[in-house]
C-alpha positions in Angstrom: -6.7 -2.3 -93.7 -4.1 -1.9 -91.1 -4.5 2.0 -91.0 -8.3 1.1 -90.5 -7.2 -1.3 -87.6 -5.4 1.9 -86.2 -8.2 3.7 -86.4 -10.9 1.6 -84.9 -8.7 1.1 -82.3 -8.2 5.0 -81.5 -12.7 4.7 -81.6 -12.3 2.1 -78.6 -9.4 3.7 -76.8 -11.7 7.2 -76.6 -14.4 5.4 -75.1 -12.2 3.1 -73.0 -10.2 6.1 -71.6 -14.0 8.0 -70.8 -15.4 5.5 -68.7 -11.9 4.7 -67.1 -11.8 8.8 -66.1 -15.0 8.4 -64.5 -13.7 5.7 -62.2 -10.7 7.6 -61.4 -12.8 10.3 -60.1 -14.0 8.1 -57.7 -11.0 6.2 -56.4 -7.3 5.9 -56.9 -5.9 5.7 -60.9 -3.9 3.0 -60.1 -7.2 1.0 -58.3 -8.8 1.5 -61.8 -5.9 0.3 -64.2 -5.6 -3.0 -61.7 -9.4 -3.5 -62.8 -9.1 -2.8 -66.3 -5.8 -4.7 -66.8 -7.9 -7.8 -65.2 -10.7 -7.1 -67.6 -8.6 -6.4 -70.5 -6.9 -9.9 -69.8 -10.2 -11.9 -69.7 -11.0 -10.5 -73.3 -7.7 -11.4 -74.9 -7.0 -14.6 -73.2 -10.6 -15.1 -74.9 -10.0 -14.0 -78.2 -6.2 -15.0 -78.7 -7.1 -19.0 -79.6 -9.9 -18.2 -82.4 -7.1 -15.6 -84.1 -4.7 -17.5 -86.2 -1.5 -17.4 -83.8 0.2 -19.4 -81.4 2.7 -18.1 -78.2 6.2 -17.2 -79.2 8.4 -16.8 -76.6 10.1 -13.3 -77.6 6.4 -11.9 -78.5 5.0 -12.8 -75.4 8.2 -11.3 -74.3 7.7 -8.1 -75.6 4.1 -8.1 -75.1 5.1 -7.8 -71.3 7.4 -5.1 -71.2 4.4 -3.3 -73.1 2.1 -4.1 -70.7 4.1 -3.0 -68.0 5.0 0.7 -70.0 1.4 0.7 -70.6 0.0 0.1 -66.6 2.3 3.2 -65.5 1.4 5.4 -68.7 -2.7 4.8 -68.3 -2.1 5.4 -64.4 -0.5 8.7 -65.1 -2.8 9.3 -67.6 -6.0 8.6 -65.6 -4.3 10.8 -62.4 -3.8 13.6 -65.4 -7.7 13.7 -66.4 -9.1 13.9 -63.0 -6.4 17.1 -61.7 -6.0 18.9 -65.3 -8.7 18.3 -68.1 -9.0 15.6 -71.0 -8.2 18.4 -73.4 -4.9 18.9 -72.5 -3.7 15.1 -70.8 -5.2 13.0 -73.5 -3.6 15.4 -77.0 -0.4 15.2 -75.1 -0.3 12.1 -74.1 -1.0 10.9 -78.1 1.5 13.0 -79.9 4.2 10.6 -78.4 2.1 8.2 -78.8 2.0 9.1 -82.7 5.7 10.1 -82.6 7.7 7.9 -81.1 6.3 4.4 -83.0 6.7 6.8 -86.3 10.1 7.9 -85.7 10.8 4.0 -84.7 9.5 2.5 -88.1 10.8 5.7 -89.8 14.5 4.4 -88.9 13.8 0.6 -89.5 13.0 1.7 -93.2 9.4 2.2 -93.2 8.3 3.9 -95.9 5.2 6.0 -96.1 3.0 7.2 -99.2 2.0 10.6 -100.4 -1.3 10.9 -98.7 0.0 9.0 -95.5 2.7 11.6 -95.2 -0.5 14.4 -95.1 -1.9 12.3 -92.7 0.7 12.6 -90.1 1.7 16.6 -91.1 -2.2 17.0 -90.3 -2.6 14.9 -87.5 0.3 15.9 -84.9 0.4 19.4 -85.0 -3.5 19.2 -84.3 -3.0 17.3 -81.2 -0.3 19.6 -80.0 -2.9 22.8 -80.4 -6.3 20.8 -79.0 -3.8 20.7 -75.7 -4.2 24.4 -74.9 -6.2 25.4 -72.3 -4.7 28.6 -71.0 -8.0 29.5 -68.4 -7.0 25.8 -66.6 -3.6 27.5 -65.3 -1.7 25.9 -63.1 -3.9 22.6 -63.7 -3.0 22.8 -67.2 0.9 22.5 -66.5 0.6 19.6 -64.5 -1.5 17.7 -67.0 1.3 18.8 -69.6 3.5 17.0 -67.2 1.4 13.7 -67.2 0.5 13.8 -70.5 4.3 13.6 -71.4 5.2 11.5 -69.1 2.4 9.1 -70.0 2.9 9.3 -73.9 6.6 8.7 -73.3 5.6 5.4 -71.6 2.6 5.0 -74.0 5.0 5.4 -77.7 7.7 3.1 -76.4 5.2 0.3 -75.6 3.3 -0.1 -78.4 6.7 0.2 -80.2 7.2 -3.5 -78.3 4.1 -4.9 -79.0 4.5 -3.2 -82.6 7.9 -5.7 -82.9 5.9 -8.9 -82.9 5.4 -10.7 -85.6 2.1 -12.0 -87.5 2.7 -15.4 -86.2 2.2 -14.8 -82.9 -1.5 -13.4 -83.4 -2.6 -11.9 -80.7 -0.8 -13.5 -77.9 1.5 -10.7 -77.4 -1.9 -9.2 -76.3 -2.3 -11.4 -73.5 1.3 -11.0 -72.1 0.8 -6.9 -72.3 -2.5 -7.2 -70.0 -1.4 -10.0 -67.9 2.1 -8.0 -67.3 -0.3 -4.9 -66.7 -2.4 -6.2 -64.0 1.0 -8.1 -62.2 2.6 -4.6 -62.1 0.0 -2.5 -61.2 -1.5 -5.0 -58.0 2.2 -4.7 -56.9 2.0 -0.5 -57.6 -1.4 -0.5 -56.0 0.4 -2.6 -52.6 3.6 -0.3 -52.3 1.7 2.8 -52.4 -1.0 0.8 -49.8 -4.1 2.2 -52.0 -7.0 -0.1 -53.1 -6.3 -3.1 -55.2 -10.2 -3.4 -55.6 -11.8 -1.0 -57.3 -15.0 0.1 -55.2 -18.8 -0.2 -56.3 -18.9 3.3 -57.4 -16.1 2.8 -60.1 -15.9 -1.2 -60.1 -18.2 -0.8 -63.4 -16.5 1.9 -65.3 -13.6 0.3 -64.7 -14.2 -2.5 -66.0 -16.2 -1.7 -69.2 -13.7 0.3 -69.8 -10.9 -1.9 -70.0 -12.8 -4.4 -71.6 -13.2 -1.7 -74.2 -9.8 -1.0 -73.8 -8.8 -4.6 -74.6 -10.3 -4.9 -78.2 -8.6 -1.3 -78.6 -5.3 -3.6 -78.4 -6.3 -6.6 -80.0 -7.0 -4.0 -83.1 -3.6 -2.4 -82.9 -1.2 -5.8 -82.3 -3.2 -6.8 -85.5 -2.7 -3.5 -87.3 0.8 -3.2 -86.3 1.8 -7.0 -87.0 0.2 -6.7 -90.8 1.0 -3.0 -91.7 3.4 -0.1 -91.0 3.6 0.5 -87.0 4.2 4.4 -88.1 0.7 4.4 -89.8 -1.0 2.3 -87.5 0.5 4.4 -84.5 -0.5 8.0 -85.8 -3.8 6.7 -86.7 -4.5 5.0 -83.1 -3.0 8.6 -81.6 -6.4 10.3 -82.5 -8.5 9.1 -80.1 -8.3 12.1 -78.4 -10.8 13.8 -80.1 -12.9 10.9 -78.7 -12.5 11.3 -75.4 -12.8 15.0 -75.5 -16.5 14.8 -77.0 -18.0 12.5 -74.5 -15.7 14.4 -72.0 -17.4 17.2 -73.1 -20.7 16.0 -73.7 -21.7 14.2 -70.6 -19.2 15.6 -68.2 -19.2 19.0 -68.5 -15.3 19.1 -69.3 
């Protein structure tokens, strides 16, 4: 079940990061994760009181410091999609996001079966070769650059909100959206760009982090009742998602 939960969530992120990509072609990516984050708050701060869980200090804790790892990772990762190509930002981006949680429950003493361990020799090296896209050129090296840089961020957050435990539900969800939104309005006012998304995006934007939202709910769940190095790889393919509607209805 929690592998499932991982991979639901990967369904939601795709779709979630697709409509978010359309808003940040029309204004700034930290514009669209403020209105996401807000959306993606709404949703959990719904949702947290009919999950068994109450609040727990050092989950809600951790929950933060995910959400604020998250904000700057789905900025970069947003600011990656519209210069380079979803191809090569979003693979990228998820192999850390695959790695990093595995290597982390890896040395807590996590162990894996047979056809898990297939899983994750299958699924990694795939998203390092769906990243190359040699006729993008100089567009493709900078979305390598975003794509790690976001997938750093990305891998050590949901290694936080990985850490909390059952009991909590999924308040640790709420903290990570509600930290999101605090850090990127103050992002959005230092670098003096729209704090509201406009009418062109304000929709994307927000479906999408709506979307978005139940994508975490699915994985704090997943995480908190199963192995976070399972849950993690599984979540990481959502790629492949974004790629085919990428593809599909934007020409990419």
């Amino acid at each position: 079940m929690p592998v499932l939960l991982g991979a639901l969530s990967s369904l939601l992120i795709g779709v979630g990061d697709f409509l978010a990509r359309f808003a940040a072609q029309r204004t700034k990516a930290v514009t669209v994760v403020v209105a996401g984050s807000a959306a993606g708050l709404v949703v959990t701060a719904v949702l947290a009181p009919l999950i068994d869980g109450s609040p727990i200090v050092r989950d809600l804790a951790f929950g933060a410091i995910s959400g604020v790892l998250s904000g700057l990772a789905l900025a970069l990762l947003y600011q990656g999609m519209t210069v380079a190509s979803v191809a090569v930002v979003s693979p990228t981006a998820s192999v850390f996001i695959a790695l990093i949680p595995f290597m982390w429950g890896l040395s807590r003493g996590e162990s894996l079966g047979m056809w898990s361990m297939v899983g994750v020799a299958v699924v990694i090296p795939s998203l390092v070769l769906t990243s190359f896209s040699p006729e993008l050129g100089d567009r493709a090296r900078l979305g390598l650059v975003l794509g790690v840089a976001s997938g750093l961020l990305f891998g050590v957050g949901f290694v936080f909100l990985g850490e909390t435990s059952i009991e909590s539900g999924v308040w640790p969800a709420v903290s990570q959206r509600g930290a999101s939104l605090v850090a990127m309005l103050a992002l959005a006012t230092i670098q003096r760009v729209p704090r509201l998304a406009p009418p062109s995006a304000r929709a994307f934007a927000l479906v999408g982090g709506t979307v978005g939202a139940f994508a975490i709910v699915l994985f704090t769940l997943g995480a908190q009742h199963g192995s976070v190095s399972e849950v993690s790889v599984a979540a990481s393919t959502y790629p492949a998602v974004t790629a085919v509607l990428a593809w599909r209805y934007d020409k990419d």
